[in-house]
N, C-alpha and C positions, 0 to 999 in steps of 0.2 A: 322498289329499292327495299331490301331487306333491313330491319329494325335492326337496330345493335345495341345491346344491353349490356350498358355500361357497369351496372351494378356486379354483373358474373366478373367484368374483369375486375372490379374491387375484392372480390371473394376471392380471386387466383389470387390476386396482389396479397389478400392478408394471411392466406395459406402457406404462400410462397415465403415471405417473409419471417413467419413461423419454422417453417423447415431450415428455414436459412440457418436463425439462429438457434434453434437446436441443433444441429450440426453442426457450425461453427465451436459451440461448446465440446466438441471431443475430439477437434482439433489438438491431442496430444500427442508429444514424444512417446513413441513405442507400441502404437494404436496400425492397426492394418490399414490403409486407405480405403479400402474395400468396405470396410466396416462402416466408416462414416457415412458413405453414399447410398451405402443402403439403409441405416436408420436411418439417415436423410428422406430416404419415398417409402419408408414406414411411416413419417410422421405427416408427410405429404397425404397418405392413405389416409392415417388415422382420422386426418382433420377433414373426412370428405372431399380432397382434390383427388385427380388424376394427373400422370407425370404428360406435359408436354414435350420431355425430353429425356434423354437418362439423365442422374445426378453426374456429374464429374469432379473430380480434383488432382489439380493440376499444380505438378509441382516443380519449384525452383527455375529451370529455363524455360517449359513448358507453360505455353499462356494459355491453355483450351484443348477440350477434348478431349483431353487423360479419362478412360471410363473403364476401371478398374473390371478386369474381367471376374467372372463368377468363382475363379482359382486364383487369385492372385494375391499375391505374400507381399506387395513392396510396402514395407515401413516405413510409417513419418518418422521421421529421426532431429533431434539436438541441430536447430540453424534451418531446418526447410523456411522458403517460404510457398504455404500452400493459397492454392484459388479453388473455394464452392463455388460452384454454378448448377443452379436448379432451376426448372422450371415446372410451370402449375400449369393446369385448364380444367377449370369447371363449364359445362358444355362446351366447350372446346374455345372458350374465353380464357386468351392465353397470359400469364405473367411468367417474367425469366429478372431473374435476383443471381448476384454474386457478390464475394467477398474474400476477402485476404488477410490469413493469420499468418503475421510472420515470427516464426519460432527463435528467430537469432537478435531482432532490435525490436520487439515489441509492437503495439500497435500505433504507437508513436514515431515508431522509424520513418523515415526520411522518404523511403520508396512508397513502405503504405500510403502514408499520410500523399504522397504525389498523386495515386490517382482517386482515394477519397477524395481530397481538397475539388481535382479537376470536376466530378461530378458533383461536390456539393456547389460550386459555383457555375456548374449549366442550371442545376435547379433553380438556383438563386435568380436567371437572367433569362430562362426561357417562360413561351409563351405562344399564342399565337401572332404571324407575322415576323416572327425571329426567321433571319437567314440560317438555313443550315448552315452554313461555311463559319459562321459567329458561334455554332456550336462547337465549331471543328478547331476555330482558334483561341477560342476560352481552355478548350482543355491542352491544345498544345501549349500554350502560355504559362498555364498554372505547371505543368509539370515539368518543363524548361528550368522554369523561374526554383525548381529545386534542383536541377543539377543533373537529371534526368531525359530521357527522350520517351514521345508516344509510342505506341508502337503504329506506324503508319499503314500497314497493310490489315489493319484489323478495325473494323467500324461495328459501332451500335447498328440501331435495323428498329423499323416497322412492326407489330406485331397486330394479328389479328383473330377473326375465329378458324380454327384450326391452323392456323398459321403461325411459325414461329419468324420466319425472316420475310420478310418482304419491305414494298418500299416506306419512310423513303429512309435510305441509307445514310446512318451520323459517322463523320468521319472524326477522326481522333486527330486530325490537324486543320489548316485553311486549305482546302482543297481547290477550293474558287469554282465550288457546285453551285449554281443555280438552284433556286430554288428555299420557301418558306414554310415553317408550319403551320398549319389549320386545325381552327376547331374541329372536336372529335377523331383527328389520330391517335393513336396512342405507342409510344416509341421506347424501347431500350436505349438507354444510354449507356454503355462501359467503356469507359477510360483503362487502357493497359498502360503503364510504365514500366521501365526498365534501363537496367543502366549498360544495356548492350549499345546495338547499333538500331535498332526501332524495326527492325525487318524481322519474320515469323515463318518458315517454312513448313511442308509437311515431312513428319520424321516418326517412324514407329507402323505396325499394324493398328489398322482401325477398329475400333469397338462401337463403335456409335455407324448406325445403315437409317436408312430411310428408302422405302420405297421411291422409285423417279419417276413413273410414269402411269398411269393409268393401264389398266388389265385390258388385253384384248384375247378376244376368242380364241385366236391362234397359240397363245402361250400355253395353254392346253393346261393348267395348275391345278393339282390333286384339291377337292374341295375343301381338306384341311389346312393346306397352304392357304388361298382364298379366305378362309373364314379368318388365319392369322393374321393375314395386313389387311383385312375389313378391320380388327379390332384396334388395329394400330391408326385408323380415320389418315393414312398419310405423313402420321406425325412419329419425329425418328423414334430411333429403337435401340437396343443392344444385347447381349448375348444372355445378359442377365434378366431382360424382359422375356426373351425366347423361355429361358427354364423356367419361366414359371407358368408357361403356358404349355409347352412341348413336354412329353411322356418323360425323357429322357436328354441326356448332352447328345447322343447320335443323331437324332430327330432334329435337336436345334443345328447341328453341323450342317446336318444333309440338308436342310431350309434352305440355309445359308448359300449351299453352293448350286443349289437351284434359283434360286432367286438372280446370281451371279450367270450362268449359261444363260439364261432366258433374259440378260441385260434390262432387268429389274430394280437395280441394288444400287445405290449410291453410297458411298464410303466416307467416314470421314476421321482419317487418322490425327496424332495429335499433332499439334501445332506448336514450332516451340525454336528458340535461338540457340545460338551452339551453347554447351557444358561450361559453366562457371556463371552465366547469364543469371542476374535474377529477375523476376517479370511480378509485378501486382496489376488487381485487377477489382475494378469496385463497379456495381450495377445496380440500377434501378430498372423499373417499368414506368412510363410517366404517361396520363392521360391531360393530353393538350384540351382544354378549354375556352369559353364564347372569352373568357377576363382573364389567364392565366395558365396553369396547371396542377395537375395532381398528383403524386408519386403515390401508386396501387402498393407498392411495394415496401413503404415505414413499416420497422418494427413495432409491436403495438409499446 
């Protein structure tokens, strides 16, 4: 059985939480979105981590997976509410952190505060031995009880080495899953709220890929290709990763649509309820314990 060194997930956790909140800080009206997520895996850089994910921010109906292409103008504007979501891996010991600036009620508004609250009361109550389904009806409850719905088709997740999703799956309501935590997992929690209908569809072109399969001989892939999703260890990507590896934007295009013919490529566009919807979203990384647990993830 392979050792697992808890302590790298502590270093993603305090990286990740670092980049959080520096980013969160320029969270402002009139600011590129673009702009944030990339000093976002600048500071990610700076602080000795590696991105296990691209940064994203997502905003107003959109709960996930907005990953601002390498060209793109959309402005935070007066009333957004936006969601960071970054993830870290030092040797491939992964932490994933989010958070919700909402531009129109503040950090006290009603929606933030719904799914804050929801994860600060899983923290409060988990451990090992806790039913997952107790996690799922802790955060449907809290954010009920403000007027709100979860969103149900979007769960926390497992996190491992080079792994960002795996099991076991935290539902954001009582699902009536089987099943307990144990020492030594270490799991994403995020709670979404929102005051739509609690459902999340896919809407938009993707920016965020992930290789899906393992390389066989037969895909026949230029050694430059190859050497690109060797460096990517499996773990997603986006167009903005691509340039800063690839010669040129044609080079990353053409990747792209090779990777797609030789059914390589997995997509992941954004996720999001119709137009008017507002969606928040608060995240931690937590490592289950022999007595308790540990959020990798606190600001220092």
């Amino acid at each position: 059985m392979a050792v697992i060194d808890y302590d790298k997930f502590r270093e993603a956790g305090r990286i990740a939480a670092a980049a959080r909140e520096h980013a969160k800080a320029l969270i402002t009206p009139g600011r590129l979105m673009r702009e944030v997520v990339e000093s976002c895996e600048a500071k990610i850089f700076e602080l000795g981590g590696k991105l296990a994910f691209p940064a994203q921010i997502s905003k107003n109906h959109i709960a996930a997976h907005y990953c601002p292409r390498p060209d793109d103008t959309t402005l935070i504007e007066d009333g957004d509410i936006l969601k960071l979501d970054c993830g870290v891996h030092v040797d491939g010991y992964v932490a994933d952190n989010a958070v919700t600036v909402d531009l129109r009620d503040g950090p006290d508004g009603a929606l933030t505060c719904a799914s804050r609250m929801a994860l600060e009361n899983v923290i409060a109550m988990i451990g090992p031995g806790v039913a997952v389904r107790d996690i799922g009806r802790t955060i449907q409850e809290t954010i009920e009880s403000m007027g709100f719905k979860p969103v149900f088709n979007l769960t926390g997740h497992g996190v491992a080495r080079w792994v960002i999703h795996c099991a076991p799956s935290i539902p954001n309501y009582d699902d009536q899953r089987k099943g307990q935590l144990k020492p030594g997992q270490v799991i994403a929690c995020e709670p979404f709220a929102t005051d739509g209908r609690g459902y999340i569809e896919e809407v938009g072109e993707p920016e965020v890929f992930m290789q899906s399969r393992p390389l066989k001989m037969r895909d026949k892939l230029p050694p430059r290709v190859e050497e690109l999703l060797a460096s990517f260890m499996r773990l997603p990507f986006a167009r903005r990763d691509l340039m800063r590896i690839c010669e040129d934007e044609n080079e990353a295009e053409a990747t792209l649509r090779l990777l797609r013919k030789k059914g390589i490529l997995v997509e992941f566009p954004p996720l999001a309820e119709k137009r008017g919807t507002r969606i928040s979203q608060h995240e931690h990384t937590i490592l289950i314990t022999e007595h308790g647990a540990e959020v990798t993830t606190l600001s220092a």
